[in-house]
N, C-alpha and C positions, 0 to 999 in steps of 0.2 A: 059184090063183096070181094072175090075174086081179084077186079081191076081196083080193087082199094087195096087189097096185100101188096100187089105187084108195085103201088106207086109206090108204099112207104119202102121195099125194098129197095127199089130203086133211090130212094131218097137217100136212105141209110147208108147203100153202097156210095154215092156218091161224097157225103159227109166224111166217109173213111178215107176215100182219096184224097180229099180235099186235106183231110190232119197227114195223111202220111209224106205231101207233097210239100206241107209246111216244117215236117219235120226236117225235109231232105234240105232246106235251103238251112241250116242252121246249122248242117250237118262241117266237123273237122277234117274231115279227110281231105288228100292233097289234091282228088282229082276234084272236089267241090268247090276247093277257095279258089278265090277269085285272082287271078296272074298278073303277076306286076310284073316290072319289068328288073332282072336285078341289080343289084347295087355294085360297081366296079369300085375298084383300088386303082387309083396309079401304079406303077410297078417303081419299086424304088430305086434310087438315084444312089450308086456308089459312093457319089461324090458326097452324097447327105452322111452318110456312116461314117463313125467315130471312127478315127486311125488311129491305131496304135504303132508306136517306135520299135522300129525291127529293133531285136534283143542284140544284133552284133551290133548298132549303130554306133560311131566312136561318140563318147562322152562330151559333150562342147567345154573346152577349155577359156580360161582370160589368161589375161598379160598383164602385167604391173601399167603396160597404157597404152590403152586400146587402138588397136590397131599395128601395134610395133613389134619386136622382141630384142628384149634387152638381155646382151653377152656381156657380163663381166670377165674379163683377161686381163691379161700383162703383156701386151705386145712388145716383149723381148726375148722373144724364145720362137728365133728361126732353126724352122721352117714353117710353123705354124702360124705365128703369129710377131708382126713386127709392124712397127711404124713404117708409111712413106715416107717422103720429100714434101711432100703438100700436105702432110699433117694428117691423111686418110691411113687408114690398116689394109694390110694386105697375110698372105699365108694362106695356109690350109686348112685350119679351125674356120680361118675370118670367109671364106669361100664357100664351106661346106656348111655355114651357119647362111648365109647369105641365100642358098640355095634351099636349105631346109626353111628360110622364112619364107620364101617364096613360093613354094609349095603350100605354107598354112594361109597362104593372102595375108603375111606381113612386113610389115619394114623391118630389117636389120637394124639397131643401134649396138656401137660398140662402146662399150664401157670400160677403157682403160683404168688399172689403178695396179698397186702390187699383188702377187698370186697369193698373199692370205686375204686381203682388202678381198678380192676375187671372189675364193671360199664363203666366203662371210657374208659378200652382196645376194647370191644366191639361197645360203640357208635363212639368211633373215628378210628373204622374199623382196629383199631391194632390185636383184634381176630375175631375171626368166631361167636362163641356164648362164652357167659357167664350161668356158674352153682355154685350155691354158698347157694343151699336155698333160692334164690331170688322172692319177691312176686313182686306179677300182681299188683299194685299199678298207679293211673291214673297218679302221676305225673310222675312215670317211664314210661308210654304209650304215654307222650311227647315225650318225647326222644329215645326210645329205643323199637323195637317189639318183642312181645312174642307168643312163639309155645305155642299148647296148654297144660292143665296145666297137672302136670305128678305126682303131689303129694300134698296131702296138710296138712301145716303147721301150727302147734298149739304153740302158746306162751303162755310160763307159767313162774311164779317167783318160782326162788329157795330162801331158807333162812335157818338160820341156824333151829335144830330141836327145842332148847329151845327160838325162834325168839320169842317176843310179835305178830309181824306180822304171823299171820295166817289164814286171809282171805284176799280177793282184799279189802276188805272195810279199811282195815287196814294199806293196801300198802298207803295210804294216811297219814300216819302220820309218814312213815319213814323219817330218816334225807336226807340218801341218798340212789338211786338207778343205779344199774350197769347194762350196754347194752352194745352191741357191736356197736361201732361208724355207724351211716348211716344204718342200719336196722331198723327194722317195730318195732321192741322192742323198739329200742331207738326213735324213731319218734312218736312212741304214748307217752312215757311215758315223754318225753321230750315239749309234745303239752300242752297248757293253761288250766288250772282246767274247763274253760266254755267247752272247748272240751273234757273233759277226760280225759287230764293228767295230770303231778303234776309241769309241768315249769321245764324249765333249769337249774334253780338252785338247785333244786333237783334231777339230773340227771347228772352220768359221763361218758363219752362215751370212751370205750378201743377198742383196736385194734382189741382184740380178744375175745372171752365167756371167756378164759382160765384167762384171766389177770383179768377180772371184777372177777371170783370165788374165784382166790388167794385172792384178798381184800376182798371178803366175807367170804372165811374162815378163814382170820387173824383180822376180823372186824373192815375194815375200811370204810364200805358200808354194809346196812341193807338187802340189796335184790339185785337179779339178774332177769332180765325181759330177755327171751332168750327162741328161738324154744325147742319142747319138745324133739326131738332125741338127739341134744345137752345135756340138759341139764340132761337127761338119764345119758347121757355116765358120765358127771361130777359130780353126786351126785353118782354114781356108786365109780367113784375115791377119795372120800372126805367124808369119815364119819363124821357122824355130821351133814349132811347138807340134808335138804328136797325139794319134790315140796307139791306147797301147790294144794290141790284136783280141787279149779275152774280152769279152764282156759283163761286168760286174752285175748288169741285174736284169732283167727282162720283166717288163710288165705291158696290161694292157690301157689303152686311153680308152674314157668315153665321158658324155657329157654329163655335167652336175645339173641337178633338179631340187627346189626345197625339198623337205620331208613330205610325203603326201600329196606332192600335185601329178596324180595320177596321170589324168585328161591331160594334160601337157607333154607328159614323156610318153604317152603310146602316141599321140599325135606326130611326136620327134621321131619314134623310131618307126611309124610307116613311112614317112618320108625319108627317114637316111635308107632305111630296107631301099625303096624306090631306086633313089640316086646310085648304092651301089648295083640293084639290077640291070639299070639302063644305061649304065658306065660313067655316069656323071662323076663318081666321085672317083675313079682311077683317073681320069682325067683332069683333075684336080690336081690330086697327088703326083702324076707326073709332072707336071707344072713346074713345079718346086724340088720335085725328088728324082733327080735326071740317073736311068740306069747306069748302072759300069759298064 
């Protein structure tokens, strides 16, 4: 009886082992599951990640045609800008334009025609920029944007050397005075005696300095009101003829932009920034503009 308790405990005991050992294989715990091996990521490729455009990046600009940049001027207004011999431009605009195209990786084309033809290619996005001696003038800042300024311009009257006229004080009692049409010369001297000038009717507006100084040196006109490098180069070619010592106006040059073409003139004015840091553009200017 005895050895018949003892088997069935023993049976019993065994049975419980038996469930408790089946429980343990079913069992969740980490030290029970069964080990894989784990699963790697490549490490990612910089090059895969989306780039973003640095926030200082300059804006990409166009050109009226690609690849070029087109200057409307009046290549009759030395020192700046004048015809060769062979029919190319030469000056200080046409140089300093040359140079800033070549900084944006374009070709220079110049676009002769008169200085409002000029104005007018520019704001109606027929060129790129305008260079022509052109001043910073508010009503030009309606219409038209300008880089910063790269030169500045002094108006003075030429006359002849035996002229009565020889002070500003005196330019007041000439018959008549010569400008070149739509310039600062002609817009002052053309403005109301309460503002400073002498009225319309004392004032004749020519296409070019050239034509207003032939009527000055053939005296058919008292004076010539015209930027000083200009009028340098024409009293240089016309014996007889002076500037007189004040200077009627002082203003500053810089280049025209249509309305709104942003990307184009910050583009224009890191490059002229440039040229004049690394001397390119005094070297320019002396070229043409030889010290005293």
């Amino acid at each position: 009886m005895k050895t018949m308790k003892k088997l069935t405990a023993l049976l019993l005991a065994l049975t419980m082992a038996l469930a408790l050992c089946a429980c343990s294989s079913t069992g969740n715990t980490p030290t029970d599951a069964p080990t894989q091996p784990a699963e790697t990521q490549p490490a990612a490729d910089p090059t895969d990640a989306p780039t973003e455009e640095p926030t200082n990046a300059p804006a990409a600009f166009t050109t009226v045609e690609e690849g070029k940049l087109h200057m409307s001027t009046n290549a009759a207004f030395p020192p700046y800008e004048m015809k060769k011999d062979d029919g190319g431009y030469e000056g200080i605009d046409v140089e300093v334009a040359e140079a800033i195209a070549k900084k944006l990786g374009l070709e220079l084309v110049v676009d002769d025609m008169g200085f409002i033809a000029a104005l007018m290619a520019v704001q109606n996005g027929e060129s790129d920029i305008a260079m022509a001696g052109i001043t910073v003038k508010p009503d030009r800042l309606e219409v038209m944007d300008f880089s910063d300024s790269y030169a500045t311009g002094v108006q003075v009257v030429i006359v002849k050397e035996d002229s009565p006229i020889q002070t500003l004080d005196d330019l007041a009692n000439a018959t008549m005075i010569g400008c070149q049409a739509d310039t600062t010369g002609y817009i002052y001297c053309s403005d109301t005696p309460e503002n400073g000038g002498y009225g319309e009717d004392h004032v004749t507006a020519y296409d070019t300095g050239a034509l207003a100084v032939m009527d000055l040196v053939a005296g058919t006109i008292d004076a010539v009101v015209i930027d000083n490098g200009p009028a340098q180069a024409y009293v240089a070619a016309n014996p007889g003829l002076k500037i007189l010592d004040t200077e009627y106006a002082v203003e500053d040059y810089a280049i025209a932009f249509q309305k709104g073409n942003t990307a184009l003139l910050d583009a224009v004015n890191t490059a002229l920034a440039e040229l004049k840091a690394d001397g390119t553009f005094q070297k320019i200017v002396d070229k043409y503009i030889k010290a005293d």
